[in-house]
C-alpha positions as CSV (number, residue, x, y, z in Angstrom):
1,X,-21.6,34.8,-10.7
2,X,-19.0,37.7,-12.2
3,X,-19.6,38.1,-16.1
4,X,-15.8,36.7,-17.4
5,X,-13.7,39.9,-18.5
6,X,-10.7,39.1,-20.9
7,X,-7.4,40.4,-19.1
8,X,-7.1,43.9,-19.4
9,X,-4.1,45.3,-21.2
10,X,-1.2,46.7,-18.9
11,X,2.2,47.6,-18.6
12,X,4.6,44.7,-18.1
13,X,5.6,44.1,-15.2
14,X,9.1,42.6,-13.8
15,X,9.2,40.0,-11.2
16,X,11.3,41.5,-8.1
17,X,12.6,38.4,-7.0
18,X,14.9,39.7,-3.5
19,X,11.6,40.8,-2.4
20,X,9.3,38.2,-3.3
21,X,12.2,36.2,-2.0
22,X,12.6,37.4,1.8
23,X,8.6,37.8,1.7
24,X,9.0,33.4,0.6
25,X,11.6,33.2,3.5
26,X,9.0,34.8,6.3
27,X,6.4,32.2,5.2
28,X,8.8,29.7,5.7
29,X,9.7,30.6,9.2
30,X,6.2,31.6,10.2
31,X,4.5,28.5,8.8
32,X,7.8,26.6,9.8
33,X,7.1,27.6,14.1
34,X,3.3,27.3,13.0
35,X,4.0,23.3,12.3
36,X,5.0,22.7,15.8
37,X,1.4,21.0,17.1
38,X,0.6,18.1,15.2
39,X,3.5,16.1,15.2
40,X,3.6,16.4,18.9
41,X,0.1,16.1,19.6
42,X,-0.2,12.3,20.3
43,X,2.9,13.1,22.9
44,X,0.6,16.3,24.4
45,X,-2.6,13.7,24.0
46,X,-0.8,11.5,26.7
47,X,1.1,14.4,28.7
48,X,-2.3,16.1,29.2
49,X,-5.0,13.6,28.8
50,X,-6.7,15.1,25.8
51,X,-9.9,13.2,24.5
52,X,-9.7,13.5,20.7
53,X,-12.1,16.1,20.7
54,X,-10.5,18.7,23.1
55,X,-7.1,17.5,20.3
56,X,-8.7,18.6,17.6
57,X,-10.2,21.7,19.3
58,X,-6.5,23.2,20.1
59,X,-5.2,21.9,16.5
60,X,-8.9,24.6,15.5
61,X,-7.7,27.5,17.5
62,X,-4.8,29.4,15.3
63,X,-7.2,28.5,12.8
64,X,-10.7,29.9,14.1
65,X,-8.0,33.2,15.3
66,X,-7.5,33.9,11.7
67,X,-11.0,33.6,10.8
68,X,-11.5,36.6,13.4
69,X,-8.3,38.8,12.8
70,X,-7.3,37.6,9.4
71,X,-9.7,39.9,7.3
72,X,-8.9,43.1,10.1
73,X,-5.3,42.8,9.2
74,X,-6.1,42.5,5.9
75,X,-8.1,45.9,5.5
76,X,-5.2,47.1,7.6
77,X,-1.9,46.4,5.2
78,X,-4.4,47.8,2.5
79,X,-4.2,51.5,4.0
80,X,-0.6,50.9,5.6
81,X,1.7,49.0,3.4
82,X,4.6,48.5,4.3
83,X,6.7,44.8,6.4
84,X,5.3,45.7,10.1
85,X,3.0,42.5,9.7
86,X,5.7,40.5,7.7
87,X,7.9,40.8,11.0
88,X,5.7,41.3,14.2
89,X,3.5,38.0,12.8
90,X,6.3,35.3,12.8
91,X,8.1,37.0,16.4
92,X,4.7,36.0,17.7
93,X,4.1,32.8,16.2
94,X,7.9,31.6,17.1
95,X,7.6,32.7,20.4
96,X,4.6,31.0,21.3
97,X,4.9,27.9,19.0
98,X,8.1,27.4,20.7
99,X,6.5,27.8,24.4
100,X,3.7,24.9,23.8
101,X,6.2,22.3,25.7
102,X,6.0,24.0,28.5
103,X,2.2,24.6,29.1
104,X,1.1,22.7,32.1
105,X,-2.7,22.5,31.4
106,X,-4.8,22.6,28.3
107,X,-5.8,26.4,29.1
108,X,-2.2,27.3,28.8
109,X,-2.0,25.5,25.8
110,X,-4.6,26.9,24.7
111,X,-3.9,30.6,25.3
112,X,-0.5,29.8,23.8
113,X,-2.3,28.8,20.1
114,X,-4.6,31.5,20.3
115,X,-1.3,34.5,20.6
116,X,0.0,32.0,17.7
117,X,-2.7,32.5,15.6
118,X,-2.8,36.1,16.0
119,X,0.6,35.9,14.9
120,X,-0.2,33.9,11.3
121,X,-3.2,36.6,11.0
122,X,-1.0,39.3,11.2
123,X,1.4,37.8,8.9
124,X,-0.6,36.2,6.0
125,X,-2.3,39.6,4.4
126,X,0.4,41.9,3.9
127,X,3.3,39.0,3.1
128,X,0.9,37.9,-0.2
129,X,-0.3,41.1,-1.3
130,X,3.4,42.0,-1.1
131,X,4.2,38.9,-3.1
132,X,1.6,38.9,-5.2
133,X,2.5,42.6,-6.1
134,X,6.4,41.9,-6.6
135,X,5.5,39.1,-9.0
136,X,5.1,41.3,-12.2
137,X,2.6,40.1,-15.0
138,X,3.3,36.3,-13.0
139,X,0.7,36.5,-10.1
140,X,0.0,32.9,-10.3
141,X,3.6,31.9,-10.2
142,X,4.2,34.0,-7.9
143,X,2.0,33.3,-5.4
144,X,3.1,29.9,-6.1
145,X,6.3,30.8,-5.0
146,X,5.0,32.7,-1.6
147,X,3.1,29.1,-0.8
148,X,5.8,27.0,-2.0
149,X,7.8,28.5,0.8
150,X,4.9,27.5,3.5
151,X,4.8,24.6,2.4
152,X,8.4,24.1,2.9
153,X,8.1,25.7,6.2
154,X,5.4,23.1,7.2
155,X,7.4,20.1,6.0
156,X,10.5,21.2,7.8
157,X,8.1,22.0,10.8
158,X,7.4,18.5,12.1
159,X,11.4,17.4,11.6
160,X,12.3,20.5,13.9
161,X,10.1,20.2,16.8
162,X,10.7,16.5,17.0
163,X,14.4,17.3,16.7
164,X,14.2,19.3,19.6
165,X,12.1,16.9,22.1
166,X,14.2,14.2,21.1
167,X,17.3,16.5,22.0
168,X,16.0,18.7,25.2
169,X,12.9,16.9,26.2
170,X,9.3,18.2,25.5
171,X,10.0,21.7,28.6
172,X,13.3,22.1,27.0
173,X,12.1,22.4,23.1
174,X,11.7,26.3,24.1
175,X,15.3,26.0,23.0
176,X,14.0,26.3,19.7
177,X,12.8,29.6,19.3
178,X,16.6,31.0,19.0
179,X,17.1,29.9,15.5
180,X,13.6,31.8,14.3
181,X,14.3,34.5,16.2
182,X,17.6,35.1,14.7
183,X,15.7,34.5,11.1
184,X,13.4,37.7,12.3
185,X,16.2,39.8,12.4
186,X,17.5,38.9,8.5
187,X,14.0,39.8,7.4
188,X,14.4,43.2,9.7
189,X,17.9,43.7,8.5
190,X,17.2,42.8,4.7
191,X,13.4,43.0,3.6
192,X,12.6,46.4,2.5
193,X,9.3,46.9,1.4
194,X,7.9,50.7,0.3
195,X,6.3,52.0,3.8
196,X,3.1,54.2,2.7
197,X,-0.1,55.2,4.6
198,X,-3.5,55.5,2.5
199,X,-6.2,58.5,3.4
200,X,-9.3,56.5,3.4
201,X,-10.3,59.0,0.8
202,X,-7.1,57.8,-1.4
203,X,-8.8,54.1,-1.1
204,X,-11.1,52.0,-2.8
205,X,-14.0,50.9,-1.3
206,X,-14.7,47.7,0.2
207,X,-18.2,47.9,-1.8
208,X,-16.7,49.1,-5.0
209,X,-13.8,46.6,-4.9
210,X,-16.5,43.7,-4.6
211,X,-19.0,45.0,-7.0
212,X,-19.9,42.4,-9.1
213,X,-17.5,39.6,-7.5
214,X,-19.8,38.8,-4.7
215,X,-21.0,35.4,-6.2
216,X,-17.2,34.3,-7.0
217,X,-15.7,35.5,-3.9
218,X,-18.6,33.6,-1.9
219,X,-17.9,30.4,-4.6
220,X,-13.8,30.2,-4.0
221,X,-14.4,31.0,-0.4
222,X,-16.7,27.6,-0.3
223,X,-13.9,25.9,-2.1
224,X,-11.1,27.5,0.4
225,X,-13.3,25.9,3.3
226,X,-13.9,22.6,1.9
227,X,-10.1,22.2,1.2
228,X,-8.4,23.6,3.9
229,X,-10.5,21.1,5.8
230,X,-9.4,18.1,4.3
231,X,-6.2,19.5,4.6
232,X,-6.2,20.0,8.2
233,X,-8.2,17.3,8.7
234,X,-5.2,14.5,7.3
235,X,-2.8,16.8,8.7
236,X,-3.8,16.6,12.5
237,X,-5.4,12.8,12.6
238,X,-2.5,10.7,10.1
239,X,0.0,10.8,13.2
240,X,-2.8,10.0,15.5
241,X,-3.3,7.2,13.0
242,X,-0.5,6.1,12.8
243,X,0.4,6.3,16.2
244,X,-3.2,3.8,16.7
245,X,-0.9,1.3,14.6
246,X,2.1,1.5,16.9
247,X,4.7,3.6,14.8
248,X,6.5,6.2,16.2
249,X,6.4,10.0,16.9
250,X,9.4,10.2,14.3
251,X,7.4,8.0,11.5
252,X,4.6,10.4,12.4
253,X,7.0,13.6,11.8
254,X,8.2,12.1,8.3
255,X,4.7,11.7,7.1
256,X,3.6,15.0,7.6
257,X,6.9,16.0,6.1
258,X,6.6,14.3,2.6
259,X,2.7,15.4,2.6
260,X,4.1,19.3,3.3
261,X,6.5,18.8,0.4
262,X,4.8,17.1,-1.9
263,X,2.0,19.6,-1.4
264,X,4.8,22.2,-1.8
265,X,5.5,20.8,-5.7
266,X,2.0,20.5,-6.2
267,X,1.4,24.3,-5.1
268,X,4.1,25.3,-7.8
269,X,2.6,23.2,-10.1
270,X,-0.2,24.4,-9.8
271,X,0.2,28.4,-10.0
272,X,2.0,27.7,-13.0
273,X,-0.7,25.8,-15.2
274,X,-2.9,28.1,-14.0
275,X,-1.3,31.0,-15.2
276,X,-0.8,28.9,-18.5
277,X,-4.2,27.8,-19.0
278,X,-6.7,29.0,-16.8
279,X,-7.5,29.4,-12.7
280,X,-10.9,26.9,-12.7
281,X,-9.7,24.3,-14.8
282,X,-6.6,23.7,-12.3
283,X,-9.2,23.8,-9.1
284,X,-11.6,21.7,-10.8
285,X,-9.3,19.1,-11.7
286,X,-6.9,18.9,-8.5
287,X,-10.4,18.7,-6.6
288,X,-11.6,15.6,-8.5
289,X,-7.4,13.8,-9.0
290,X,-7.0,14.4,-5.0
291,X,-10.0,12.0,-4.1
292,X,-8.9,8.8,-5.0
293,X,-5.6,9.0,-3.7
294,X,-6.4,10.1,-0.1
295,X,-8.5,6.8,-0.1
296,X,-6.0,4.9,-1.5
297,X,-3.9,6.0,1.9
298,X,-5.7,4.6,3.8
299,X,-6.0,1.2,2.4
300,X,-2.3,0.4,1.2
301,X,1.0,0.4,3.4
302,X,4.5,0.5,2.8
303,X,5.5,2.5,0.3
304,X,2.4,2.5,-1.7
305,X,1.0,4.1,1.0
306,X,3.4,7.2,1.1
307,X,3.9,7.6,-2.9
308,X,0.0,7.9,-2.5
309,X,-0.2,10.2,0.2
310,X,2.6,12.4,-1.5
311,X,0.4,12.6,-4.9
312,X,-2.9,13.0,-2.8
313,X,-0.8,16.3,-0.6
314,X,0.5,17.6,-4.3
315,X,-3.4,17.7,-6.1
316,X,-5.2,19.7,-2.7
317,X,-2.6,21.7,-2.8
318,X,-2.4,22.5,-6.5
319,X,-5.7,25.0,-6.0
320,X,-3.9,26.6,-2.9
321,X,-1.7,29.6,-4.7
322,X,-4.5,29.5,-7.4
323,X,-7.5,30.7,-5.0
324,X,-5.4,33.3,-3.3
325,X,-4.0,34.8,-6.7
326,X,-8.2,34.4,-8.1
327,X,-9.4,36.6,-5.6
328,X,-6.7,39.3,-5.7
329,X,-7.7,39.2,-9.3
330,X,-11.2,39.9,-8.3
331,X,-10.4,43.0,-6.0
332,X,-6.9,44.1,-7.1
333,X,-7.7,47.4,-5.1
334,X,-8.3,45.3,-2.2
335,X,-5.4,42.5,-2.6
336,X,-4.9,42.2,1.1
337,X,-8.5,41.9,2.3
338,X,-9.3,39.8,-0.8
339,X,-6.1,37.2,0.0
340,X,-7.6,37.5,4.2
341,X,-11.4,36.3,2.8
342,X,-10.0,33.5,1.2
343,X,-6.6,32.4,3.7
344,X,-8.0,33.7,6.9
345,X,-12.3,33.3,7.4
346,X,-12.1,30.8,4.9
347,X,-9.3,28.6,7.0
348,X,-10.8,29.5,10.2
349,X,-14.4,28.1,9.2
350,X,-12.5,24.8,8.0
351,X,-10.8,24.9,11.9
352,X,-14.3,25.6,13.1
353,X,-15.5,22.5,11.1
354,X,-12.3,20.1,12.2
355,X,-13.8,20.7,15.9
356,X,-16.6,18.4,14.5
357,X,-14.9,16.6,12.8
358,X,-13.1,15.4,16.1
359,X,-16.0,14.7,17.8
360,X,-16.8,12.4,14.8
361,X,-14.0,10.4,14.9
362,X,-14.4,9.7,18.2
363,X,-17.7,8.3,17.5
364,X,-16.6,6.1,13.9
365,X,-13.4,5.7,14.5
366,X,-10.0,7.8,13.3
367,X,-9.6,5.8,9.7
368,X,-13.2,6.0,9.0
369,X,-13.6,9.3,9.5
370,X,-10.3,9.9,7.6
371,X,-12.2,8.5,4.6
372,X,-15.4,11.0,5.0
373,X,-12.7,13.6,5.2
374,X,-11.5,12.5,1.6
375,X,-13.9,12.7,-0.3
376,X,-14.9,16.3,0.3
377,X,-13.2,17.8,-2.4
378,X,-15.5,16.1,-5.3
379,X,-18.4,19.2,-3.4
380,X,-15.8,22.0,-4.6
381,X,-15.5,20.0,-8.4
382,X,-18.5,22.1,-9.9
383,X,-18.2,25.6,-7.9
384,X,-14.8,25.2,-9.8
385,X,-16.6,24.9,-13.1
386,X,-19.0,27.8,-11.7
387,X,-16.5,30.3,-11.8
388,X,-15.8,32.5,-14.8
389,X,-12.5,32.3,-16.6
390,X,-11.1,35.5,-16.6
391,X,-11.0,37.3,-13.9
392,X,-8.8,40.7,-14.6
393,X,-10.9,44.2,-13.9
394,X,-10.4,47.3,-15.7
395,X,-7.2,48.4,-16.3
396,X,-7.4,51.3,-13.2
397,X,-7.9,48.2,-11.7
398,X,-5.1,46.1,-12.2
399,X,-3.0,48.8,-12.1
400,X,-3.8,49.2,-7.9
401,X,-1.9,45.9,-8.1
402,X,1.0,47.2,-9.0
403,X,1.7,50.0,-7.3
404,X,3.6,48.9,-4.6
405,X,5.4,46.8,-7.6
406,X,6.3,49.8,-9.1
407,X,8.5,51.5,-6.4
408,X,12.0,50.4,-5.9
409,X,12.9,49.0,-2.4
């Protein structure tokens, strides 16, 4: 475990909000287009005779794609910063997301999600070291910011997509992809981000960025897993579930809609206590509040149910922008790879796990393995109170931070 460091003293920073704003806007789009399965998946179930399984395997492939290309990217906007990844990543992801309507087998479908996901992976790395650096002395918040716009993308996600089958049928949804599209060519027109290539001499190394940080990189990637897997684990099976009841696609939709904006004000929440008071305390104690009310879910209706399930989506997601800004802290030299450790291998091991996780609920039954899913959190509770409580490096160190800060767009 790191030794805890007091912040090291720095220049102040300003936040640059037009660019931490288009870099919010991309997320949106990309993680908007990314939203596109799960609502439609009990409609896909049926169209293509999936077991739960084989459902739960294509919800784990964008997932288990990031675990692979995730980290590559994220060495790679290290030496070349710049906005290729901020654009090419959510072209790809609309563009296939778009296209899962008109997949005629699983394999289709499949190869579909896996381009997706190599969209997201491209994406993720340079958007939040990019945010994370145009945040000024306000990392936490403004990561917070960067999820919050995910989150929103992934609320409005489920809405759009049934929008569009509802209006062109499930082959004619393809429609969709106009609108994002046309949103990749504001961030071309208007996101300008400082375009500079790094001699691997001019870099830090991956070993001297991670010196000393090994144990609390391995803790909050533990954490990232566990979470992300409850996460995806409500977010795929609750329209399943609910579809088991007899409600419809459109209920379905709605749920995962409040549980993406709640988690949204939860995420913003969140960044901001923890820039307050400290990172651990606010992943400790969303990891113990988020527990009992996922169970309570499960066992209420009405609108118990869905005031629950909003409060339950706000405390996992409190940690979200919280984890991502902890380990930029930890290798500030390294912000991309260190944000691709934690979003993309971390993710794509709690994808790899969901696969499982399927299996299992084919076994015990969707609710009860919704319930096992729940309680997961309470194992990341004391690696939260494991890690230190300051996490800044030397002041050299910080300072790699904001050097992309420091040059006007």
């Amino acid at each position: 475990m790191a030794t805890p460091v007091k912040r090291a003293n720095h220049a102040s920073q300003p936040m640059q909000t037009s660019r931490l704003a288009l870099a919010t806007f991309g997320h949106l789009l990309n993680d908007c287009y990314g939203a596109f399965l799960a609502p439609i998946l009990p409609l896909l179930i049926s169209h293509l005779s999936l077991s739960l399984t084989m459902a739960s395997g294509l919800v784990a492939i964008p997932s288990i794609t990031s675990s692979i290309c995730q980290p590559l990217y994220g060495m790679a906007s290290d030496r070349v910063q710049g906005r290729f990844y901020m654009l090419f990543g959510p072209a790809l992801t609309i563009i296939c997301m778009s296209c899962i309507g008109l997949a005629p087998n699983v394999l289709i479908l499949g190869a579909l999600l896996l381009i997706a996901g190599i969209g997201t992976a491209a994406f993720h790395p340079q958007a939040v070291a990019v945010a994370g650096s145009s945040s000024g002395d306000r990392k936490g918040f403004g990561i917070s910011i960067f999820s919050f716009g995910g989150n929103i993308g992934f609320a409005l996600g489920p809405l759009v997509i049934i929008a569009a089958v509802q209006l062109f049928g499930l082959r004619g949804s393809a429609l969709i992809a106009i609108p994002g599209l046309l949103g990749v060519w504001l961030l071309i027109r208007y996101l300008h981000v400082p375009y500079q290539t790094l001699e691997r001499s001019q870099m830090i190394s991956l070993k001297t960025a991670f010196d000393g940080v090994y144990g609390t990189m391995s803790l909050l990637f533990s954490i990232s897993v566990l979470r992300e897997f409850t996460r995806l684990a409500v977010v795929t099976f609750l329209p399943i579930y609910l579809t088991m009841q007899g409600r419809s696609l459109i209920m379905g939709g709605i749920t995962l809609t409040l549980f993406s904006l709640a988690g949204a004000a939860g995420g913003m929440i969140g960044g901001s206590l923890s820039d307050a008071w400290n990172r651990k305390g606010v992943i400790a104690v969303s990891g113990i509040i988020c527990v009992p009310l996922l169970l309570g879910v499960f066992r209420t209706d009405g609108w118990v149910s869905m005031i629950l399930l909003g409060l339950s989506a706000a405390a996992l997601s409190a940690a979200h922008s919280v984890t991502i800004a902890f380990a930029q802290e930890l290798a500030p030299g390294r912000a991309g790879t260190a944000s691709s450790l934690v979003m993309g291998l971390g993710w794509g091991l709690a994808g790899v796990v969901l696969i499982g996780f399927g299996s299992l609920a084919d076994l015990i039954s969707v609710p009860r393995a919704l319930d096992l899913a729940a309680l997961v959190p309470l194992l990341t509770v004391g690696m939260a109170w494991a890690l230190p409580a300051a996490t800044a490096r030397s002041s050299d160190a910080v300072a790699a931070t904001s050097d992309l800060a420091l040059q006007d767009g």
